[in-house]
Structures are given as C-alpha cells and as structure tokens.
C-alpha positions as CSV (number, residue, x, y, z in Angstrom):
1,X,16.3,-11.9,3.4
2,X,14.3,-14.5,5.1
3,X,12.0,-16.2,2.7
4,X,9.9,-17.0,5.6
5,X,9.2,-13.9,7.6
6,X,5.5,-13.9,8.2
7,X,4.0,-11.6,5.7
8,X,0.2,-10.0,6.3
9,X,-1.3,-8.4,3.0
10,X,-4.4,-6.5,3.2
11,X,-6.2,-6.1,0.1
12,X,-5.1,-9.0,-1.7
13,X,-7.4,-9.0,-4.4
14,X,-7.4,-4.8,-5.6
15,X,-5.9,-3.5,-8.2
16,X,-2.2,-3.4,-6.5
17,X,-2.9,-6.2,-4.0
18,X,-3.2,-9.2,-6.7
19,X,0.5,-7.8,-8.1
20,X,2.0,-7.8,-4.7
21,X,0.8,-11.4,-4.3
22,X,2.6,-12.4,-6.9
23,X,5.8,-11.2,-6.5
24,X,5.8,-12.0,-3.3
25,X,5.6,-15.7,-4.6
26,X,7.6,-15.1,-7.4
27,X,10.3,-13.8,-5.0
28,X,10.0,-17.1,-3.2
29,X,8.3,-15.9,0.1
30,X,6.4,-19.3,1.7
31,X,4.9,-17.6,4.7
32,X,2.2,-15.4,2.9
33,X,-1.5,-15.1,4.7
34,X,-3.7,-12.8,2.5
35,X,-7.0,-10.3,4.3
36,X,-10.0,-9.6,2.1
37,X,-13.4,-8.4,3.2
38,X,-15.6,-10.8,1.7
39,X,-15.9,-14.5,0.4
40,X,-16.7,-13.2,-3.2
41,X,-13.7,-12.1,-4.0
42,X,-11.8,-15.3,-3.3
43,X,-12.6,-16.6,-6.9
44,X,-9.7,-14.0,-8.0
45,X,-7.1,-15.3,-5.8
46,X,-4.4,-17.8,-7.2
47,X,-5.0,-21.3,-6.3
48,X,-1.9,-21.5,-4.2
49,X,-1.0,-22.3,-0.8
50,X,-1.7,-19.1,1.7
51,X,-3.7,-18.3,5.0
52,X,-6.7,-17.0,3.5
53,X,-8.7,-14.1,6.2
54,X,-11.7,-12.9,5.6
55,X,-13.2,-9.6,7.1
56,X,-12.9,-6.0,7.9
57,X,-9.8,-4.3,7.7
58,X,-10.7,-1.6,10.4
59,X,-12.2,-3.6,12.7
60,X,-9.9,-3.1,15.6
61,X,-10.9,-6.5,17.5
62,X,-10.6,-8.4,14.7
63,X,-7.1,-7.1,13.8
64,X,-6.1,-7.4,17.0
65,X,-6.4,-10.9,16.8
66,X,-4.2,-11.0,13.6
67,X,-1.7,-8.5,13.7
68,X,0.5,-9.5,16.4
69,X,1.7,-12.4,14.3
70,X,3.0,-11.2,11.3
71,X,7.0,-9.6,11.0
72,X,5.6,-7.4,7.8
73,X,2.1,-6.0,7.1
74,X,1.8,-4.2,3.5
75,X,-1.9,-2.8,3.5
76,X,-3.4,-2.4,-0.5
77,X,-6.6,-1.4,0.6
78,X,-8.6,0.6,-2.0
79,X,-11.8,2.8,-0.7
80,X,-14.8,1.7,-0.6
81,X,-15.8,5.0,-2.4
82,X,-14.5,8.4,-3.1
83,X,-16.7,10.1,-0.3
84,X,-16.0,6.9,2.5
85,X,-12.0,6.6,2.7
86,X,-10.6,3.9,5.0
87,X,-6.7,4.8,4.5
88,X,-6.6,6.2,7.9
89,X,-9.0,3.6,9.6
90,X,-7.7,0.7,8.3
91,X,-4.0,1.9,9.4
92,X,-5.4,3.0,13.2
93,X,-7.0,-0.6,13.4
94,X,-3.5,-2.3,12.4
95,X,-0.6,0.0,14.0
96,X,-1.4,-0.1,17.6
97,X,-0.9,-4.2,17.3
98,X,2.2,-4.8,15.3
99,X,5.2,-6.3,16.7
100,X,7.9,-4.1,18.1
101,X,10.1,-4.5,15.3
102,X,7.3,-5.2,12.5
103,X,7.6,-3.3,9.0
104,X,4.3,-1.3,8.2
105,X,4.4,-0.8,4.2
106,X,1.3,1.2,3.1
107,X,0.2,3.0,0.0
108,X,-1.0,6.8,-0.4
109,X,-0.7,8.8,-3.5
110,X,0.9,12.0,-5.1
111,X,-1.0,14.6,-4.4
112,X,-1.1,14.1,-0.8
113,X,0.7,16.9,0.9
114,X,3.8,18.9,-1.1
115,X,3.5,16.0,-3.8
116,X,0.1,18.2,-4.9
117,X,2.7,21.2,-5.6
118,X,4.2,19.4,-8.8
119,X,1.0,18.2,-10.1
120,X,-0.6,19.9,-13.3
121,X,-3.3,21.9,-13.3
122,X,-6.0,19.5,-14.3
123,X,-4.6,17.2,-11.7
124,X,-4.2,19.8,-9.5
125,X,-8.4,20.5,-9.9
126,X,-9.1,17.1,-9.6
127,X,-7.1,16.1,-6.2
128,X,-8.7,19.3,-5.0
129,X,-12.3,18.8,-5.9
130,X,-13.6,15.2,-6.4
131,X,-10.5,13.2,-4.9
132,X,-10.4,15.5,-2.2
133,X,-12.1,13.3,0.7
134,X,-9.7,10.6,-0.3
135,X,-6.1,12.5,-0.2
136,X,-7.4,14.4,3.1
137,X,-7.7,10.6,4.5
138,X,-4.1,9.8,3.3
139,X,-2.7,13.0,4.5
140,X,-3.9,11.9,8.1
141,X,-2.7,8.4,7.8
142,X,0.3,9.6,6.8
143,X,0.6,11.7,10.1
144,X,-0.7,9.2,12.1
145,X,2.3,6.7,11.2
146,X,4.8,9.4,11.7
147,X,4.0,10.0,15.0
148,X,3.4,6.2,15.7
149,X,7.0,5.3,16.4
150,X,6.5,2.0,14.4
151,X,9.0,0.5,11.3
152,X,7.3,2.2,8.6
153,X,7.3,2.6,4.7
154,X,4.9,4.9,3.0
155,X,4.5,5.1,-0.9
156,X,3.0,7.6,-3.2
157,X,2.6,6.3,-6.5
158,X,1.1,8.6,-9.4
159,X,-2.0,8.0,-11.1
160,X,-1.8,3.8,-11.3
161,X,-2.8,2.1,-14.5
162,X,-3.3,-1.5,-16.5
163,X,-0.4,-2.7,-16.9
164,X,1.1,-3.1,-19.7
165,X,-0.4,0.1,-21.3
166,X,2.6,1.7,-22.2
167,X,6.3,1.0,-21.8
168,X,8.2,3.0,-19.3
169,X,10.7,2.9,-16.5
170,X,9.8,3.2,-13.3
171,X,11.4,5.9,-10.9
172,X,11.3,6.3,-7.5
173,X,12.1,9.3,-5.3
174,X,12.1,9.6,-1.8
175,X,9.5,12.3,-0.8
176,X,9.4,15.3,-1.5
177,X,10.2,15.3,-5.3
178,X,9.0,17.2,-7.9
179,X,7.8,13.6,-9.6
180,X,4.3,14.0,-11.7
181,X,2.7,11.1,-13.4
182,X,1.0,7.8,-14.2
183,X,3.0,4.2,-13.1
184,X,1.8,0.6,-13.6
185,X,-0.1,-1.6,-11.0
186,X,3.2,-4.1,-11.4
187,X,5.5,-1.5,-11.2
188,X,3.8,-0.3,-7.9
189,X,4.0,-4.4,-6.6
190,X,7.6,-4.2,-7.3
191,X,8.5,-1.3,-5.4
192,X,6.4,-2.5,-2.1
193,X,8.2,-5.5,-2.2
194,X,11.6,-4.1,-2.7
195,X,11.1,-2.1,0.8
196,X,10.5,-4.8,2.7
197,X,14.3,-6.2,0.9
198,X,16.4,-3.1,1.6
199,X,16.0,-1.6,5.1
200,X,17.8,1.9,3.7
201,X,14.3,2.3,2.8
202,X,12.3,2.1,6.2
203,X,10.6,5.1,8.2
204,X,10.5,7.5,4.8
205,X,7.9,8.2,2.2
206,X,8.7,7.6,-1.3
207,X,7.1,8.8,-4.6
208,X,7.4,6.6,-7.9
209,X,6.2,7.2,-11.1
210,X,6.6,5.6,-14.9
211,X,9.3,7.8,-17.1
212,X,9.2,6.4,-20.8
C-alpha cells in the first residue's frame, strides 16, 4: 500500500475521527489533510504535520473545491443533534466530486436496515423512537452510495464506547449478520483503516462489534 495516497478525513476531531487519525499515522501514511467545522476544535488535534480545513462538510461548493484531490475520503462525521442528521448531506456534498477510482469509506450504525432485526428489544425501542431521525438519515445515505457507482466502503459499528472500557475482540461481518452489540472507538479506527488496506473489502457494508 502506498503510504502516500492522498487521504481526506472528515471529522477529525469526533469520537471516531481522532482514532482514525492516529492510526493512520501510526500506520505511516504522510499524505493526511484533516476537515473540521470550526477553529475551536483545533486545540484537540495532534500537533503533527497535516493539511488542516476548516468548514462545512455539506457545503457542496466548498467540497467541491476539495474533494477532487484526495485518492481516499473516510467521512467520521457525528450529527449535530439527534433531530438534525447530516449522514446523508454530508455524503451528497462529497460523492458527486470524488475521483473516478477514489475509495469512499463512511460510517453508519446497526440498526440501520436488517441490522435493526438482531437488535434487543430495548435497542430495538430506542433506534425506533429517539434514534429514529438519525438511522432514517443513514438508511438513505446508505442508498444513495449504492446507487452512486463510486469505490465505496460502508460500516455499521454497534453502540461505540470509551475505549478501554472492557476488553474484547473485535468482529466484523459483512452485512447482513445477526451481530448485536457495543465496540470501542479504537476498534472502530482500526477497521476503517483496514478497508482502505484490503480491496476484498470495497463496495460492501460491514457490521463490527466487540465479542469478549
């Protein structure tokens, strides 16, 4: 793999987004440029050497101008808030402008779709009630990149949590699977950056979870 593909990561500083950043690093890619929305959240990022963009991830003209550039764009965005998703615009403002043979890795979440069939039934209330606005935005992005025709990796992690808060294993299915449960922010890094390693993994969805 070529340490110095041009790598675009989109919510650098959310609870996946700092992980991916540094295993990307820690995997030894040089070519890194990181997106965030504003200028406060710089003081989280590492004090390393990447292109540092600030601004709106759905703002079409403004991707437009950044897109084109990159050979891999993993988008970590997190919504703004339960009742204002941005899974699907975010994805509609990047997808139209990636290069012909650029890798789209993305995140969504079990739940979404036949995933929601294995859930429990607490979960199952949940996803259907209060999360609802959110995994009706991820089911339509998830459509929308299907039908886009671009290099594409989708995951859908289970509930994500601190790391470090219990010691598990984690496994990763591709979709559907009858896979239910919680999986670490790092564990969740890990697997984004393994897709963009091993091309066996392009244009499906996967599900992961943490199996002590």
């Amino acid at each position: 793999m070529d340490k110095n593909i041009a790598i675009l990561l989109i919510g650098a500083t959310g609870n996946v987004g700092h992980f991916v950043l540094d295993e990307l690093k820690a995997r030894g890619y040089t070519n890194i440029s990181v997106f965030i929305r504003t200028h406060s959240k710089t003081t989280t990022l590492p004090d390393d050497n990447f292109k540092l963009i600030i601004g709106d991830a759905t703002d079409q003209t403004l991707m437009a101008n950044f897109v084109p550039k990159y050979d891999v764009v993993i988008n970590c965005i997190g919504a703004r808030r339960i009742w204002s998703p941005n899974s699907l615009s975010s994805t509609k403002a990047i997808v139209p402008y990636l290069k012909k043979k650029s890798l789209y890795i993305t995140l969504s979440a079990l739940g979404v779709k036949k995933s929601f069939h294995s859930m429990g039934r607490i979960a199952k209330f949940i996803f259907s009630t209060a999360l609802q606005p959110i995994m009706r935005d991820k089911a339509r992005m998830e459509e929308y990149i299907q039908t886009s025709h671009v290099p594409f990796v989708i995951l859908r992690p289970g509930g994500i949590i601190e790391s470090d808060t219990k010691v598990g294993v984690p496994v990763v299915k591709e979709a559907p699977s009858n896979l239910s449960g919680t999986i670490q922010r790092e564990y969740v890094a890990r697997i984004l950056v393994d897709f963009i390693e091993k091309p066996e993994t392009h244009n499906k969805i996967w599900e992961a979870v943490e199996i002590e």
